[in-house]
Backbone as numpy.savetxt, mean C-alpha at the origin, in Angstrom:
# Nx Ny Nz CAx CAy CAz Cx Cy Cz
-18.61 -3.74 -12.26 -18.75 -2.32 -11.92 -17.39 -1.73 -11.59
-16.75 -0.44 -12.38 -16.22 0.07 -11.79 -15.86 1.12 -10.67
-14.25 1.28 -9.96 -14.53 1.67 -8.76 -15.18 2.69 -8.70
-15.09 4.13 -9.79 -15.78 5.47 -9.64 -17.34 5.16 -9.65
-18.02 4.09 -9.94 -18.97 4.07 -9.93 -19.59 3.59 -8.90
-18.89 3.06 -7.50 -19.11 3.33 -6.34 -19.18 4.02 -5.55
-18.56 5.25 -5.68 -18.62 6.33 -5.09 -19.32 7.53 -5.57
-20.44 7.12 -4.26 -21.53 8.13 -4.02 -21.83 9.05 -2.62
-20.70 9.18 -2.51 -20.43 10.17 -1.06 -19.45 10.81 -0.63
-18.98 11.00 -1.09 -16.83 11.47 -1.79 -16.78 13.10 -0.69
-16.17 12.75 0.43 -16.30 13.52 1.46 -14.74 14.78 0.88
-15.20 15.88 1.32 -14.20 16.88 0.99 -13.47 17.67 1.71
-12.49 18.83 1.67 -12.13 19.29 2.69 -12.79 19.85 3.33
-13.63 20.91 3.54 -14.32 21.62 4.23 -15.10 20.21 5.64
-15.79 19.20 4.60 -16.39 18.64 5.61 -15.72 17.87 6.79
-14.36 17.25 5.98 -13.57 16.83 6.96 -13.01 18.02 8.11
-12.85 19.28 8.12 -12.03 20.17 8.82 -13.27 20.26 9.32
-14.62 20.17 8.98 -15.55 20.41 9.91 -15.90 19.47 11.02
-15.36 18.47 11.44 -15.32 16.92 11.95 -16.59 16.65 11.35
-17.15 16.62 10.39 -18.40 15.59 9.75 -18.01 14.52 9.55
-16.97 14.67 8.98 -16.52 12.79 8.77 -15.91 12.35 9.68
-15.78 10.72 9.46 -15.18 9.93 10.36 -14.07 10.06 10.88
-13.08 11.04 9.58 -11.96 11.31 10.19 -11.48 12.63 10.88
-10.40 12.21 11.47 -10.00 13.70 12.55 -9.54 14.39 11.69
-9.77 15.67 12.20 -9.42 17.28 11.52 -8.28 17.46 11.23
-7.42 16.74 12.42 -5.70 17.06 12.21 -5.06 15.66 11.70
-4.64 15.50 10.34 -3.78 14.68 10.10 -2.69 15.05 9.12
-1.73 14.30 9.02 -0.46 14.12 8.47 -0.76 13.89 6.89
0.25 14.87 6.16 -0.02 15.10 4.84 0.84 14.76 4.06
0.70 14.46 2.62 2.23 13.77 2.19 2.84 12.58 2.95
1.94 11.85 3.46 2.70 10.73 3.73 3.07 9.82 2.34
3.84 8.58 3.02 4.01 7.22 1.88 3.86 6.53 2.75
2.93 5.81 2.26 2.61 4.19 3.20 3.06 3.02 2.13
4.05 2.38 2.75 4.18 1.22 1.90 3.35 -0.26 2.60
3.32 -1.26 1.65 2.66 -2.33 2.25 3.06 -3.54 1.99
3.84 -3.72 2.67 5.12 -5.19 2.66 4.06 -6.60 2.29
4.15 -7.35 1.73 3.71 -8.70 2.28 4.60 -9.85 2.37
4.87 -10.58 3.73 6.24 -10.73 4.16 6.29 -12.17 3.13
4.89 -12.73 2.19 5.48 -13.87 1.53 4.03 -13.66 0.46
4.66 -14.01 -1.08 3.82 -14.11 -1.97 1.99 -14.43 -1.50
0.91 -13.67 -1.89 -0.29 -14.74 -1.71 -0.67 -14.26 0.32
-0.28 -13.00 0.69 -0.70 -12.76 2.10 -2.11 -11.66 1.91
-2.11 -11.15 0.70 -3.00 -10.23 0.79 -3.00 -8.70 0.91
-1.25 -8.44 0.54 -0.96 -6.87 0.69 -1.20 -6.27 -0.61
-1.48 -6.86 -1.64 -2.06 -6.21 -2.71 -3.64 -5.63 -2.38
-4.04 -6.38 -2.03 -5.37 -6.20 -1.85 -5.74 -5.28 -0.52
-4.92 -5.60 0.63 -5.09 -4.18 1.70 -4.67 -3.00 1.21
-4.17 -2.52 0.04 -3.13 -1.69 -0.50 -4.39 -0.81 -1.58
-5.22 -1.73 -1.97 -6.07 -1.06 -2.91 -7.30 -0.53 -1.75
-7.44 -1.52 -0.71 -8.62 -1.24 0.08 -7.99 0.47 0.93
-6.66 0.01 1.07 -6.56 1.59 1.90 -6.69 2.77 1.15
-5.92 2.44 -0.73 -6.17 3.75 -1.53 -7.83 4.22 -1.43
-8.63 3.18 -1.46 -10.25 3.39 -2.00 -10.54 4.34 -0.87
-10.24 3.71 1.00 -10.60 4.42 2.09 -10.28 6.35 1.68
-8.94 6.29 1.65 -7.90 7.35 1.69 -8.53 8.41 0.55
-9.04 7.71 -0.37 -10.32 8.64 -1.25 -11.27 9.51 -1.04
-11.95 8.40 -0.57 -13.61 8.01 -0.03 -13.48 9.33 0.68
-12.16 9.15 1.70 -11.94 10.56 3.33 -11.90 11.72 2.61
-11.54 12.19 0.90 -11.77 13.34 0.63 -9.85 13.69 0.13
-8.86 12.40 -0.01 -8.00 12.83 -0.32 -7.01 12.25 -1.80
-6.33 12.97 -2.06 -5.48 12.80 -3.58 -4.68 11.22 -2.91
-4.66 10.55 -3.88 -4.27 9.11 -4.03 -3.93 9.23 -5.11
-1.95 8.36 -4.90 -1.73 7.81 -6.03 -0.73 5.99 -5.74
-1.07 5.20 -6.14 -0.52 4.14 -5.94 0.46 3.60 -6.82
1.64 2.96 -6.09 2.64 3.05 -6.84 2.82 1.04 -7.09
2.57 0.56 -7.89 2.63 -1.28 -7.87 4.15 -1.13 -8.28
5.08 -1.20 -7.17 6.56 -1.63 -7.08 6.71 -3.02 -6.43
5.88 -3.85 -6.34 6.30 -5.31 -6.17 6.91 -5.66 -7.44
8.28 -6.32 -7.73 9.16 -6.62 -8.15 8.32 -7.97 -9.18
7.77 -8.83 -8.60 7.02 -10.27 -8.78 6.09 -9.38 -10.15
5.55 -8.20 -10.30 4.87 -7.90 -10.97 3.55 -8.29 -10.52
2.39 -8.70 -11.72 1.03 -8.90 -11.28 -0.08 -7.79 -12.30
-1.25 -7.73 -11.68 -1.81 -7.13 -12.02 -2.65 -6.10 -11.60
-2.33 -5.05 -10.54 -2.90 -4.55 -9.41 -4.07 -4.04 -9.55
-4.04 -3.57 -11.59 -5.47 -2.86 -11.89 -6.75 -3.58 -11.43
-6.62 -4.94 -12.06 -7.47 -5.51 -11.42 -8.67 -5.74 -10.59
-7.72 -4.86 -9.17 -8.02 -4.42 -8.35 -9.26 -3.66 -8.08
-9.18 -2.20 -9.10 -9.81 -1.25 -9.72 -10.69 -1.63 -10.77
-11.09 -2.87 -11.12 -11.49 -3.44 -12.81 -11.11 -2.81 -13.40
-9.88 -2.20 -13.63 -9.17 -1.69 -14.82 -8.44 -2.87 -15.54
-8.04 -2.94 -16.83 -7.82 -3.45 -17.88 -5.87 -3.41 -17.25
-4.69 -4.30 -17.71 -3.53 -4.04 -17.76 -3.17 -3.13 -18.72
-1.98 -2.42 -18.53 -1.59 -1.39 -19.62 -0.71 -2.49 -20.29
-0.38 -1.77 -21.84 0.93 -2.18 -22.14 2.06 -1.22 -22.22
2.22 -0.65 -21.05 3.36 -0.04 -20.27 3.32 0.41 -18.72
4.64 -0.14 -18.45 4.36 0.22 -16.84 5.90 0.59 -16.18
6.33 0.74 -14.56 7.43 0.64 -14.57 8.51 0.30 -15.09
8.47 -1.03 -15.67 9.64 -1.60 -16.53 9.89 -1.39 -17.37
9.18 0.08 -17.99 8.88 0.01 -19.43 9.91 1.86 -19.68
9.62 2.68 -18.61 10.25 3.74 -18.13 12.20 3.53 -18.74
12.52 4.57 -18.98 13.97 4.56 -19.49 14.64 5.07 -17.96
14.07 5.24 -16.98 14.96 6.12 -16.04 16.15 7.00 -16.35
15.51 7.52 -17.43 16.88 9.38 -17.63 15.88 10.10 -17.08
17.09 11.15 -16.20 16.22 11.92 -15.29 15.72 12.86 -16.02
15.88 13.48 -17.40 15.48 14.54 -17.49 14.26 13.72 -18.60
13.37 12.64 -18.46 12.21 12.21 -18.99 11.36 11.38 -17.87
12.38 11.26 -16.92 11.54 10.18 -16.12 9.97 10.76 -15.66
9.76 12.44 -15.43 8.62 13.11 -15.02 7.35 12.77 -16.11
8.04 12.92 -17.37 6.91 12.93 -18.56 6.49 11.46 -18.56
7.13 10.39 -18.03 6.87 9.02 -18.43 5.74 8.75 -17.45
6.51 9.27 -16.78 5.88 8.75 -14.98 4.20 9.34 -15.32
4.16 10.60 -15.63 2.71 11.09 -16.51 1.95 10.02 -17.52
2.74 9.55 -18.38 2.49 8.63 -19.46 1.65 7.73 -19.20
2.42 6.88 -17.92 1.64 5.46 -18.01 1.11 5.85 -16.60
0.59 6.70 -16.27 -0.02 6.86 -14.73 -1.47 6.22 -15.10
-2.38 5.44 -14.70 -3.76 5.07 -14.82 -4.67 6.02 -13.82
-5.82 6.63 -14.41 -6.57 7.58 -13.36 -8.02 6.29 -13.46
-8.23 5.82 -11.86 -9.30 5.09 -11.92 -9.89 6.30 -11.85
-9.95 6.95 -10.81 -11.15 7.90 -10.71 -10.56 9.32 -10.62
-11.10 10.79 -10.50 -10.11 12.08 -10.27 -9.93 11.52 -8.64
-8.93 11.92 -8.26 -8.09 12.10 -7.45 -7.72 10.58 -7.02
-7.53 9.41 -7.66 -7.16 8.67 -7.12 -6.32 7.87 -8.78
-4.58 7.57 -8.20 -4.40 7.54 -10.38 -3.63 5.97 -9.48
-3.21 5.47 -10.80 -2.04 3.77 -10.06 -0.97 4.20 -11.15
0.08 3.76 -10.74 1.74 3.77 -11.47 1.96 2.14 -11.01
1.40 1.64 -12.58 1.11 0.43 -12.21 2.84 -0.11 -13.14
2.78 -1.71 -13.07 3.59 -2.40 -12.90 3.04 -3.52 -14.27
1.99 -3.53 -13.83 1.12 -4.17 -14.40 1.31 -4.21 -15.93
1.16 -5.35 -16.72 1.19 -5.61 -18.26 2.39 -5.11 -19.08
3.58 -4.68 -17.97 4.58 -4.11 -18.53 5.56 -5.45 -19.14
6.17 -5.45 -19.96 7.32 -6.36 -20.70 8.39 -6.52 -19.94
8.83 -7.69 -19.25 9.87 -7.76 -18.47 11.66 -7.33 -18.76
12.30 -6.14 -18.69 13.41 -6.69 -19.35 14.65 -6.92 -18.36
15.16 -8.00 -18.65 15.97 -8.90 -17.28 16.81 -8.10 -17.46
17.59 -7.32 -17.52 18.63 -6.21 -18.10 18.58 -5.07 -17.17
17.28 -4.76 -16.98 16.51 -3.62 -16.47 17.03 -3.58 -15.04
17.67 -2.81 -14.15 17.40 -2.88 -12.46 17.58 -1.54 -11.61
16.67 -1.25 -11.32 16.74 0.08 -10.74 17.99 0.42 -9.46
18.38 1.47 -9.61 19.53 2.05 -8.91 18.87 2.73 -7.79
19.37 3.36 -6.93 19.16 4.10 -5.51 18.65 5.39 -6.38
19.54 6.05 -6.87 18.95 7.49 -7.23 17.73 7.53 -8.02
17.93 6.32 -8.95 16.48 6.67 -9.32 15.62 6.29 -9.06
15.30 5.30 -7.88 14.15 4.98 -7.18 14.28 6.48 -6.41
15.07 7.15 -5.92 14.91 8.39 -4.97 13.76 9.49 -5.74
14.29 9.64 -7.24 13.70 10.58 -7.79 12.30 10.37 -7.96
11.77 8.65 -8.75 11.07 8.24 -8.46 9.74 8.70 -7.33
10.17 8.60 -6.54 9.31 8.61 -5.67 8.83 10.24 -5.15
10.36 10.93 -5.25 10.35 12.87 -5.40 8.76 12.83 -5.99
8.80 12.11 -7.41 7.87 12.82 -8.04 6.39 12.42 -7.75
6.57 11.18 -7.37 5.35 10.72 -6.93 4.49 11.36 -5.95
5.35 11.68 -4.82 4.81 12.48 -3.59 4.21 14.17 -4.29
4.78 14.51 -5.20 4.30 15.70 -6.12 2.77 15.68 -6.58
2.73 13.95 -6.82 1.18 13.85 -8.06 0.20 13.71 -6.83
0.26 13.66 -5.50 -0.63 13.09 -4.83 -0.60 13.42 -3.44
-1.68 14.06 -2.18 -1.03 13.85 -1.23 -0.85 13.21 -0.02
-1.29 11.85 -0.63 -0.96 10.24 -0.16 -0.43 9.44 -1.10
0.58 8.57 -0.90 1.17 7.58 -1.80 1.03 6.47 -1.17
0.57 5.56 -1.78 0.61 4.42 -1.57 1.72 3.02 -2.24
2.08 2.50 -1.74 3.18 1.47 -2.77 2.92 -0.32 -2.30
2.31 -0.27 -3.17 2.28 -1.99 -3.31 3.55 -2.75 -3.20
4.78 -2.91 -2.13 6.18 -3.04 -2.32 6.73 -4.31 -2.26
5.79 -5.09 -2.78 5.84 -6.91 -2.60 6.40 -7.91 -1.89
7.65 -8.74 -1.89 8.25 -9.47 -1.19 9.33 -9.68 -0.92
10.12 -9.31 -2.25 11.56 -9.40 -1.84 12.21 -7.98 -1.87
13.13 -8.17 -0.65 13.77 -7.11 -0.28 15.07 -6.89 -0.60
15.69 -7.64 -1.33 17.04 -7.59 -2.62 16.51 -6.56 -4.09
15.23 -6.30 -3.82 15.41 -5.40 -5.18 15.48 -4.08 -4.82
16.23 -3.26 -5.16 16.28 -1.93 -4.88 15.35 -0.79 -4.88
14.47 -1.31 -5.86 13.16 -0.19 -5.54 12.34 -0.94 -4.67
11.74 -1.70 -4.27 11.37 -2.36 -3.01 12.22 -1.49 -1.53
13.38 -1.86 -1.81 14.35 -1.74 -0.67 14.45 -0.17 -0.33
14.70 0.70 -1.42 14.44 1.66 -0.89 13.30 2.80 -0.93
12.34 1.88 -0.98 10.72 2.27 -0.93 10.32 2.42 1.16
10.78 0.99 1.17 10.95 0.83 2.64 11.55 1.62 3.43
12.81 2.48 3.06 13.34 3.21 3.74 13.12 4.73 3.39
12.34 4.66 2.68 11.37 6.00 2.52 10.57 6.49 2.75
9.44 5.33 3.33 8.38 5.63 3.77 7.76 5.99 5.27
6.95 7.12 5.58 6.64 7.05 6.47 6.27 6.35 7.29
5.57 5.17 6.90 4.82 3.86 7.25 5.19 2.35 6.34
5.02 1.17 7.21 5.63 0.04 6.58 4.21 -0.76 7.37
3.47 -1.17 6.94 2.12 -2.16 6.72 2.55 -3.40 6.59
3.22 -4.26 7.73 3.37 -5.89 7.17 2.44 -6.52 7.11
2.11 -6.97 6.10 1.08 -8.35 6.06 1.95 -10.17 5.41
0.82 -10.76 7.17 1.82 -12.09 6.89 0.40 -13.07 7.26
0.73 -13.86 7.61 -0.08 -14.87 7.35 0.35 -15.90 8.80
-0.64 -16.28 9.75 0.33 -16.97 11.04 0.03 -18.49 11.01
0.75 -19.05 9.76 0.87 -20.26 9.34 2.65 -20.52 9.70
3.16 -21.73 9.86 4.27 -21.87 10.21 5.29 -21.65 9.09
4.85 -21.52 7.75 5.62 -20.61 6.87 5.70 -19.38 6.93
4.38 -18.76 7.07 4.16 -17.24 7.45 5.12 -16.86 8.63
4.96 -17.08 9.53 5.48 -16.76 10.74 6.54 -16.51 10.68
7.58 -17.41 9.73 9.35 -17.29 9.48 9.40 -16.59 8.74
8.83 -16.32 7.68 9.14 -15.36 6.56 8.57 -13.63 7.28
7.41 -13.92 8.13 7.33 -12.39 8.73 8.52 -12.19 10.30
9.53 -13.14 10.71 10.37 -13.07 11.63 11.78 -13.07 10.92
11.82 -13.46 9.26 12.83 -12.87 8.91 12.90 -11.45 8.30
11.55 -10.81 8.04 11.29 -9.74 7.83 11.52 -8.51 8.82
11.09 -9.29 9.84 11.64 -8.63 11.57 12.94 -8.23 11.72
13.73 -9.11 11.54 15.22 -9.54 11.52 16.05 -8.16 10.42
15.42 -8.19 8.96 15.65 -7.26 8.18 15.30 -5.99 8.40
14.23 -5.06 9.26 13.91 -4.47 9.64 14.43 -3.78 10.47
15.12 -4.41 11.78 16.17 -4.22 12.96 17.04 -3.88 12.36
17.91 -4.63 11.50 19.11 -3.95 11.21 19.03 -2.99 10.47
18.51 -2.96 9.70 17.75 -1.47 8.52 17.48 -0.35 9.05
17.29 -0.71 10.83 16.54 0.52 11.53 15.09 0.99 11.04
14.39 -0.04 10.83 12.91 0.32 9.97 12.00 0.03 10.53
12.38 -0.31 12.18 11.45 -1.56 12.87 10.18 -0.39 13.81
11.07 0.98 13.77 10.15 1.93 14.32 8.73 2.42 13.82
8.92 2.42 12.45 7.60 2.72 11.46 6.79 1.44 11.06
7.18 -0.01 11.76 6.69 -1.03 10.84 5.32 -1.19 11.84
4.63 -1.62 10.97 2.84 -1.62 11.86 2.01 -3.02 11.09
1.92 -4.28 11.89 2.02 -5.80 11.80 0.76 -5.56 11.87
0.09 -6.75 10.18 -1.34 -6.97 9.97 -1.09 -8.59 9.76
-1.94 -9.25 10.68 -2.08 -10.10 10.59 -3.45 -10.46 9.34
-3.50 -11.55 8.05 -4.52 -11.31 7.61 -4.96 -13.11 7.33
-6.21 -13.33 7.06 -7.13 -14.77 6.85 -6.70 -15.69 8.43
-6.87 -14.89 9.40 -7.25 -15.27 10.63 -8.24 -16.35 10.98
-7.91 -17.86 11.56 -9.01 -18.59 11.53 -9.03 -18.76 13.03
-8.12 -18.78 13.96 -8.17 -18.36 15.27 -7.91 -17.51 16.28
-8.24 -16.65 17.55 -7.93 -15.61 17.90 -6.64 -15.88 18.33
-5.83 -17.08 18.54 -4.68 -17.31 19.69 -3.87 -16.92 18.38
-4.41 -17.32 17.35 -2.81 -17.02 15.88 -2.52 -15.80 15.72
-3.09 -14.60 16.34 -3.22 -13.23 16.15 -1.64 -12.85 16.68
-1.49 -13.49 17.94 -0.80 -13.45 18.96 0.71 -14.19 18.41
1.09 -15.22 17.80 1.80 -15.94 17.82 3.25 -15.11 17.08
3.31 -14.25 16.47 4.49 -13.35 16.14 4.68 -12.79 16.95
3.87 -11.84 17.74 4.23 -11.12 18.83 5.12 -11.85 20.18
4.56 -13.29 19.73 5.62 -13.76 21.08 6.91 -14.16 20.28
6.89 -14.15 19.14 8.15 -14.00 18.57 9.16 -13.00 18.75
8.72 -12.14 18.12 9.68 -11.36 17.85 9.63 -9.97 18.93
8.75 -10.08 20.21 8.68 -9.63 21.40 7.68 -8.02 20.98
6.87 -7.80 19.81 6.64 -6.93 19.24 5.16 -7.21 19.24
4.12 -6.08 19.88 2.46 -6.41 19.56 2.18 -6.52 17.97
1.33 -7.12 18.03 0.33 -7.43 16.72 -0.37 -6.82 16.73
-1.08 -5.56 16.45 -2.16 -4.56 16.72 -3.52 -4.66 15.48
-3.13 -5.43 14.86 -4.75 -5.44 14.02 -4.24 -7.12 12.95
-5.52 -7.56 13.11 -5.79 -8.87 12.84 -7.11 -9.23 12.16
-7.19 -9.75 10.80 -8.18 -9.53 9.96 -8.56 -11.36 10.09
-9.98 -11.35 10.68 -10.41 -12.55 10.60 -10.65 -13.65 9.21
-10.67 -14.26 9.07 -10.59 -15.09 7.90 -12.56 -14.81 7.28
-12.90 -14.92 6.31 -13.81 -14.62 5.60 -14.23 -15.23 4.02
-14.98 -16.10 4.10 -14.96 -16.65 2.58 -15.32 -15.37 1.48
-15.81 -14.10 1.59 -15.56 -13.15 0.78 -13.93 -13.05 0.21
-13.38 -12.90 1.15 -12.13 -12.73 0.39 -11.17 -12.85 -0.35
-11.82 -14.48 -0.58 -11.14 -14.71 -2.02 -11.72 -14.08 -3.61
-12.48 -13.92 -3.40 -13.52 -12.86 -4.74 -12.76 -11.44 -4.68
-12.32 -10.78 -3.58 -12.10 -9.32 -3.63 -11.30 -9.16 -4.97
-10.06 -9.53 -5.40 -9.50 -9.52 -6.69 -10.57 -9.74 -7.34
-11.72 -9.82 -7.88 -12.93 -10.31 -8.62 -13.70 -9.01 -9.01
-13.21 -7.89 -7.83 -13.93 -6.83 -8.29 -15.51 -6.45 -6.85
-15.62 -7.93 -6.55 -16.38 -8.03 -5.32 -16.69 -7.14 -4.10
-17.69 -6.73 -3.51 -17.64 -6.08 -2.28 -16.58 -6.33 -1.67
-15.65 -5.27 -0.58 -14.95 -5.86 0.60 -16.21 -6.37 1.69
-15.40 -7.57 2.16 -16.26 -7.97 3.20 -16.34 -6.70 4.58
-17.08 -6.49 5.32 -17.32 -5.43 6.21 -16.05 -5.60 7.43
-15.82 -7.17 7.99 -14.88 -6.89 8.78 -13.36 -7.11 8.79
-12.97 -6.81 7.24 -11.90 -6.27 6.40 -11.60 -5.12 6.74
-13.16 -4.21 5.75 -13.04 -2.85 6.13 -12.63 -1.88 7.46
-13.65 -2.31 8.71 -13.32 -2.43 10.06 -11.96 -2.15 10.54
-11.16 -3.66 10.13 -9.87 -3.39 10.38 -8.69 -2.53 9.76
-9.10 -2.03 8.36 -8.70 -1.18 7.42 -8.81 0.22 7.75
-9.93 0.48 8.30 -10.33 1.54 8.73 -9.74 2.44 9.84
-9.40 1.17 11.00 -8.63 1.92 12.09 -7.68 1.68 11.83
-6.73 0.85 11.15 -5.16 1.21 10.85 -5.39 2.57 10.26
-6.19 2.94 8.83 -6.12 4.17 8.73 -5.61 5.04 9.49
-6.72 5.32 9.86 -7.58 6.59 11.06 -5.78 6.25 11.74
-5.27 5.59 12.53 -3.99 5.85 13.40 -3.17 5.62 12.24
-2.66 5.91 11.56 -1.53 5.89 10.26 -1.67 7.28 10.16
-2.57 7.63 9.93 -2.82 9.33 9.50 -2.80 10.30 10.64
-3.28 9.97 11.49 -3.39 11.18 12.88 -1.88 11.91 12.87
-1.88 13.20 12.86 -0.74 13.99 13.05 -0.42 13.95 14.41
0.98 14.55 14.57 0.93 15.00 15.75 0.71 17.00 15.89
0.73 17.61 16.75 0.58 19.16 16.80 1.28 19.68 15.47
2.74 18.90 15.40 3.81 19.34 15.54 3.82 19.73 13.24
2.82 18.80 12.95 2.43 18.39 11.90 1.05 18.09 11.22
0.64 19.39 10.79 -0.95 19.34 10.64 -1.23 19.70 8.93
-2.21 18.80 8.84 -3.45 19.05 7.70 -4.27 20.05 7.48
């Protein structure tokens, strides 16, 4: 089944400004949420599609951007099919990059499209520069008014790198295994000096005990504020599968506080 064919309740503006829905009246518009995962195989692909679906569902324009470097297949996600063109496939001249960026955009459903990565031809030649990841993204925030970016693992590639320093929000997902733990405390480490450590918001995910929730935070002296219990659903979710419910749960209130404006900045 595909995703539009789950949605049978597609909440809108009026009802949201009316508080009918779950979410608050006043939130922050045009954001970019990126969603780190501090090591291959943590699950930020998959919180990344679960937040676009939420960010829908609430009645708003979604567009997701699969800039993990590693590549993959994010459609997937969506039971969409891979393209055969994607980021890598783009010439980055500025005066075509808008029409391309149109080209290979995938619309799962209206208001929700992916600028996928996906099924594109690798060319080792290829490496994106600062300006045009800048423009990049100009335009992205144009098609949508939430962006989402799948921004994978390594932080030596430049559209990764300066995805991170663009975004309103930085979503780590790590894993509190004794590999996990170093790879999300050298992520810490990169963050501090980057000055990025203010927007970063730590998901712990496949939780098998409550004390592991905790165990970065005494690291790197920083709370852990949402922690996704471990769940044999979750290996199916790439499958196309229900999210398990206390996925969603935790998906839900990172939302809901990712989005809340302040006065100063309203919806």
């Amino acid at each position: 089944m595909e995703y539009s064919d789950t949605i049978t309740n597609k909440r809108g503006l009026f009802e949201r400004l009316m508080r009918r829905s779950g979410v608050s009246s006043v939130v922050a518009a045009n954001q970019m949420i990126a969603v780190w995962g501090t090591q291959g195989g943590v699950g930020a692909s998959s919180l990344t599609a679960i937040l676009a679906k939420l960010l829908h569902q609430w009645g708003f324009t979604v567009l997701v951007i699969e800039a993990t470097p590693t590549g993959g297949s994010f459609l997937r996600l969506f039971a969409k099919k891979p393209v055969s063109e994607g980021l890598d496939t783009i010439s980055r001249s500025h005066e075509r990059l808008n029409t391309e960026l149109a080209s290979i955009r995938v619309n799962i459903i209206k208001g929700l499209s992916v600028l996928p990565k996906s099924g594109a031809p690798h060319n080792s030649q290829w490496i994106w520069q600062e300006k045009e990841v800048h423009e990049l993204l100009r335009i992205a925030k144009k098609m949508a008014g939430f962006v989402l970016v799948d921004v994978g693992h390594l932080s030596n590639d430049a559209l990764a790198r300066e995805t991170l320093a663009e975004a309103d929000h930085i979503v780590s997902v790590f894993r509190s295994t004794t590999v996990g733990l170093d790879s999300a405390t050298r992520f810490y480490e990169h963050c501090k000096y980057a000055n990025l450590n203010d927007k970063v918001v730590w998901v712990t995910n496949q939780v098998h005990h409550t004390k592991d929730a905790s165990l970065l935070g005494a690291i790197i002296g920083q709370k852990v504020e949402y922690s996704i219990p471990w769940n044999k659903g979750m290996e199916n979710i790439d499958q196309g599968c229900a999210v398990p419910r206390n996925i969603l749960i935790v998906a839900e209130e990172l939302l809901h506080n990712l989005i809340s404006a302040p006065s100063s900045r309203i919806f």
